[in-house]
N, C-alpha and C positions, 0 to 999 in steps of 0.2 A: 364612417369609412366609405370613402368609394374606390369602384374597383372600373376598370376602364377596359374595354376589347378594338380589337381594328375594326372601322367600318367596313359592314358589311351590305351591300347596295341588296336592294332586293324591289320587289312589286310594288308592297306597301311603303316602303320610301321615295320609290317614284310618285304614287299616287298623291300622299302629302306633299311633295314639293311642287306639283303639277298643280293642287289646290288652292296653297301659297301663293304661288303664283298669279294665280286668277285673283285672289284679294288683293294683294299687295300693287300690280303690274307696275311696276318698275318705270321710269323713263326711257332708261338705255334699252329695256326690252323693247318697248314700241318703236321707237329706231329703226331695233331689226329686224324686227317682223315688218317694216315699211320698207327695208332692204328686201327681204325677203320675197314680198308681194313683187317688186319690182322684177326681180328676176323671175319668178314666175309668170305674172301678164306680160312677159318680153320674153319669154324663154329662149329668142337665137341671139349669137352673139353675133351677130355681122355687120350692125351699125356702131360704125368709130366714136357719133358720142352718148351712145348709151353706154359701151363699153366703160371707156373715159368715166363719166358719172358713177359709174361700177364700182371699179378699181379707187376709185378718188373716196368715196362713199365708204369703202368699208376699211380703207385707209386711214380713217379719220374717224369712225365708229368702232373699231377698234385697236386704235392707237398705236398700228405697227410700224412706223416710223420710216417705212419706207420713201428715199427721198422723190424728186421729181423726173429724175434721170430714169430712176427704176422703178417708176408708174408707167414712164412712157414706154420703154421695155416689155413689158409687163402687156400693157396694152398691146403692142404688138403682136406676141405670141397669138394673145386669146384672138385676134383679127385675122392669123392665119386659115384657110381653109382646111377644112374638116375637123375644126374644134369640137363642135356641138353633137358630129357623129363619136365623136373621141368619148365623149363625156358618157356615153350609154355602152361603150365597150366594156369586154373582160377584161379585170384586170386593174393598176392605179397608175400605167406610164405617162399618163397626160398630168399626175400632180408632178410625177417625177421630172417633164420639160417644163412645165411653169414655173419649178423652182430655180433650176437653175437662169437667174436672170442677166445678161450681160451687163458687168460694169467695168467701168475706167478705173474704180478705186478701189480695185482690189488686185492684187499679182499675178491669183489665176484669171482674170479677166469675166469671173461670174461671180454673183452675190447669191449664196442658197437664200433664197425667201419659201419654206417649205411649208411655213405657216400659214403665208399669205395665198399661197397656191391652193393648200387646203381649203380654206376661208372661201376662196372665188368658188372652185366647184362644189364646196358643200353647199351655197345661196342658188350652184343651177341645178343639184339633185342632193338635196338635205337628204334622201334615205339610202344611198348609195356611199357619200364620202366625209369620214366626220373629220371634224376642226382638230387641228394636229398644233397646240402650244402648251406652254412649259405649265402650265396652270394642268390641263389636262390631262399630260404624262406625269403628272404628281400624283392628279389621283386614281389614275390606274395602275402607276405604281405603286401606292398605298393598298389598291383595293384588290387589283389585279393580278401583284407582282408582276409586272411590267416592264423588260428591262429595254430601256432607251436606247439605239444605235439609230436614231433617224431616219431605220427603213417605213416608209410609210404604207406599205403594205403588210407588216408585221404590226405595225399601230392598229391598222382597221380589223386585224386579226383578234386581237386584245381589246378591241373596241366592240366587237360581235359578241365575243362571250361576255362583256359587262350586259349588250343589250340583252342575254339569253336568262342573266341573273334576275333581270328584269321581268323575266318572261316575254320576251319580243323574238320570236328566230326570224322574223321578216319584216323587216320597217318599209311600211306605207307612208303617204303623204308627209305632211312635217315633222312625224316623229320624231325622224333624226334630232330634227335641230333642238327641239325639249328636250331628249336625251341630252344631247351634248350641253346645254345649260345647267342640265343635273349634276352631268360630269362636271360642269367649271364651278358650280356651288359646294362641292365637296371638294374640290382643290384647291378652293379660296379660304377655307376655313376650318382652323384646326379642330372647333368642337365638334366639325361632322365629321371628321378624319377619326374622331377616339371620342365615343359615345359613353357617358354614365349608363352601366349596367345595375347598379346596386349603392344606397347613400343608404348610410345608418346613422 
């Protein structure tokens, strides 16, 4: 007989996947951790082709399909002056204007990219803004109760108390971003979503 409970995220679950990890290291991981380095050893955003490489880079590292009309877009924004003071502000208005992206193919004349917006400031400050996709809002609405309205500041709010289950109330250095791969390892898979507690 097995009896099955909702996952529950906790320390020693971070720890073993954090372990995992180190065994296992993945391709895609190393990717992003060489994204990652990138925006760190470059931390300003004011050269147009590092940007560019940027946005292109994690475009294509993780698969959001955004077209070329809405890289260039995109790009833009983040070449605006006072991005970089934006990104250490109170508060998440700066994912809130990167998502709205202007396009031609759409009626209201913008494309929400809220994910990809995420994605860019989480690679310039992993411990400040976690990756907001349907993977993630899975399993924090699994683990979290969660309810999804696309505000992304109610995301990071729900995203805090996962890291508090953790035991983290203040993420340093790259933590975020192994957090956030915890988060998408449990939203990719249902045996970590509902854990055998009991086989007879």
């Amino acid at each position: 007989m097995q009896e099955y409970r909702m996952y529950t995220p906790s320390a020693e679950g971070y720890a073993l996947f954090r372990e995992n990890l180190k065994k296992t290291n993945p391709i895609g991981l190393t990717h992003e951790l060489e994204l990652l380095k990138d925006f760190s050893d470059n931390p300003e955003n004011t050269d147009e082709a590092v940007v560019e490489r940027r946005v292109r880079g994690l475009n294509k590292s993780y698969s959001t399909r955004i077209s070329t009309e809405g890289l260039n877009e995109i790009k833009k924004l983040i070449l605006q002056p006072g991005f970089d003071a934006e990104l250490d502000r109170d508060g998440y208005m700066l994912v809130e204007k990167l998502r709205r992206v202007p396009s031609s193919k759409t009626e209201k004349g913008w494309a929400d990219c809220l994910s990809f917006a995420s994605k860019y400031c989480h690679h310039c400050r992993p411990d400040k803004y976690p990756i907001y996709d349907s993977v993630n809002v899975r399993a924090l609405t699994v683990c979290m109760g969660y309810k999804d309205e696309r505000k992304y500041a109610e995301y990071v709010k729900c995203f805090k108390e996962f890291c508090s289950a953790l035991g983290f109330e203040e993420l340093k250095g790259n933590e975020g971003f192994y957090i956030d791969k915890y988060i998408q390892k449990v939203g990719s898979h249902d045996e970590l979503l509902f854990l055998i507690t009991d086989e007879k």
